[in-house]
C-alpha positions as CSV (number, residue, x, y, z in Angstrom):
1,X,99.4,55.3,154.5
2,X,97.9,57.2,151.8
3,X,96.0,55.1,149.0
4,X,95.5,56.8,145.8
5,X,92.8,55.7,143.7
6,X,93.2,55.7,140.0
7,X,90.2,57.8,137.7
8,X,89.2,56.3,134.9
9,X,88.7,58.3,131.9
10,X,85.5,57.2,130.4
11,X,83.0,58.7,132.3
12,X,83.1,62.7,131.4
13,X,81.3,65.6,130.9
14,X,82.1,69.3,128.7
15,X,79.9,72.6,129.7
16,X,80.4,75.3,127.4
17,X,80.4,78.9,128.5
18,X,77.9,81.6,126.5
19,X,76.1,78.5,125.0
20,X,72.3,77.0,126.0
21,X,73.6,74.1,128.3
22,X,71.6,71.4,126.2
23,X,72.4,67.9,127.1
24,X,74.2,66.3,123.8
25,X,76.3,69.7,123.9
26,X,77.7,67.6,127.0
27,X,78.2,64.3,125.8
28,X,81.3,63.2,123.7
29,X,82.4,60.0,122.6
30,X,85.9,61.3,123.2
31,X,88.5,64.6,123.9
32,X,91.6,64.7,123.1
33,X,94.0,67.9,123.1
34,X,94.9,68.7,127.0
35,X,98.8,69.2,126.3
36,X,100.8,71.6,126.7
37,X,104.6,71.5,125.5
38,X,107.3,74.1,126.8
39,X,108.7,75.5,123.6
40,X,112.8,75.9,123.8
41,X,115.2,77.9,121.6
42,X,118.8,76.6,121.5
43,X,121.3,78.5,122.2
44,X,125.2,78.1,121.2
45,X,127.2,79.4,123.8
46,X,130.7,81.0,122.2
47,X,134.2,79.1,122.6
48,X,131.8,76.1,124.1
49,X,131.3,73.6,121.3
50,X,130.2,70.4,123.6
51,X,126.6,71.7,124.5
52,X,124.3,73.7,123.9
53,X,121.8,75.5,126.2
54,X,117.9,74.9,126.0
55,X,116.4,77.8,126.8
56,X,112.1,78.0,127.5
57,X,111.0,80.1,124.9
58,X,107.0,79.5,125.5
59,X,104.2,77.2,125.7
60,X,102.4,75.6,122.9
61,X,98.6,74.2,123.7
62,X,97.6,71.0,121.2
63,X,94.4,71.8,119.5
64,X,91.2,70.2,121.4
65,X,89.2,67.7,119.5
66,X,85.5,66.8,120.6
67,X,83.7,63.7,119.0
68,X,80.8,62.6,119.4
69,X,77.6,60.7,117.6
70,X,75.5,62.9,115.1
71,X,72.3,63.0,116.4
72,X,68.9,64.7,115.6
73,X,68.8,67.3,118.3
74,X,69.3,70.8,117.8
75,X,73.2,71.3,119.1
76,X,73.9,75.3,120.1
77,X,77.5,73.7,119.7
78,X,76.9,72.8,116.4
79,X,75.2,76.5,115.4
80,X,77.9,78.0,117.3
81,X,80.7,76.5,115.3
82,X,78.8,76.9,112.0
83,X,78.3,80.7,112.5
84,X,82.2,81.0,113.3
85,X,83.0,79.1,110.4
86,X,80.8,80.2,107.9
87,X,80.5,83.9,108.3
88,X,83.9,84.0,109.6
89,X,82.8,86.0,112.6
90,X,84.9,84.5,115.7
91,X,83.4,84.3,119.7
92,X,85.5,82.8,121.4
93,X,84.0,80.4,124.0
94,X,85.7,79.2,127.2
95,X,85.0,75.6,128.6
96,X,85.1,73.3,131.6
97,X,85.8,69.4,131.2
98,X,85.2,67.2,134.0
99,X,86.3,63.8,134.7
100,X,83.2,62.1,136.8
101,X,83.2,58.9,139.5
102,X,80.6,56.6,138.9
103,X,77.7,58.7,140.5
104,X,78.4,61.6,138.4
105,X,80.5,63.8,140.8
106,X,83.1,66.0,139.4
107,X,87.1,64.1,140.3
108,X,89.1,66.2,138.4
109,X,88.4,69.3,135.8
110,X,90.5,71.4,133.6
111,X,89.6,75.3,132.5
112,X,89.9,75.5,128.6
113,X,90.3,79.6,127.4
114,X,89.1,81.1,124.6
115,X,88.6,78.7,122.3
116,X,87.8,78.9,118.6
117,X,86.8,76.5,116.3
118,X,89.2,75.3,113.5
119,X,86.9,72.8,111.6
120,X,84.1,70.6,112.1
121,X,84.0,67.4,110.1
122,X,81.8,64.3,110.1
123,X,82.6,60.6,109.1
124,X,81.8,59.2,105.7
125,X,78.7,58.0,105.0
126,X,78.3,54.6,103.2
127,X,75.5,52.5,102.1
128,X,76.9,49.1,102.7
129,X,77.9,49.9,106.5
130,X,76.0,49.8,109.5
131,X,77.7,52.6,111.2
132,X,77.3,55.9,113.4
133,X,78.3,59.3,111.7
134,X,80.6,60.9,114.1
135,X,81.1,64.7,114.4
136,X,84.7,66.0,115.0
137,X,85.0,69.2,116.0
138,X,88.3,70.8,116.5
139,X,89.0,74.1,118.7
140,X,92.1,76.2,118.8
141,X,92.3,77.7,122.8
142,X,95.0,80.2,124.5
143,X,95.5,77.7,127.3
144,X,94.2,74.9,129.7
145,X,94.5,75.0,133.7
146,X,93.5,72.3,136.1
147,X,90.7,73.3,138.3
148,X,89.7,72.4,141.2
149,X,86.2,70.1,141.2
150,X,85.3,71.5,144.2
151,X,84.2,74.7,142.7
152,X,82.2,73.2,139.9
């Protein structure tokens, strides 16, 4: 019989496309966004007044939100979402996230298209805590496909 092993989802990767691959533009303390919702338009059918129909209309992608620890390093992420927000000049970027066993091979991976970024915020600062500034950076994308690992 067939034994499926659950993945964990703390141990993950993100390669940009177009961008230096430097290693903290990999590394993210978490992602969120990967959902897609099938949009429907309702639809009152004439002389029927106990239903109505549900009709697909389209599909509407959740925006994807990276976070991760400020650090030191130059991030090309960073400049790259800086110089679409600042001189309002858009690239859009594609992106690969991969979901990793514990020796680092790819299990699972989703294509992210054309993404944009939408803001890029960082927590408060505060003299009397002991705490890590987080970056958030949110990116608007066209759509998300499952990939397979395999071709990582």
């Amino acid at each position: 019989m067939f034994q499926s092993t659950p993945i964990t989802g703390f141990y993950f990767t993100v390669h940009f496309e177009l961008l230096p691959i430097l290693s903290v533009d990999t590394k993210f303390q978490s992602v969120t966004g990967l959902k897609a919702t099938v949009e429907m338009e309702t639809y009152k059918e004439g002389g029927q007044n106990r239903f109505t129909h549900n009709l697909p209309k389209g599909i509407q992608y959740s925006d994807l939100v990276l976070k991760r620890c400020l650090t030191a390093e130059t991030s090309a992420l960073n400049t790259w979402c800086k110089s679409n927000i600042e001189n309002f000049n858009f690239s859009p970027a594609n992106l690969t996230i991969l979901l990793l066993n514990d020796k680092g091979v790819p299990l699972r991976s989703w294509y992210v298209a054309h993404a944009i970024p939408l803001s890029i915020e960082y927590s408060d600062f505060n003299a009397e805590e002991s705490k890590l500034v987080i970056e958030t950076i949110t990116l608007k994308y066209n759509f998300f496909k499952e990939i397979s690992a395999s071709n990582i």
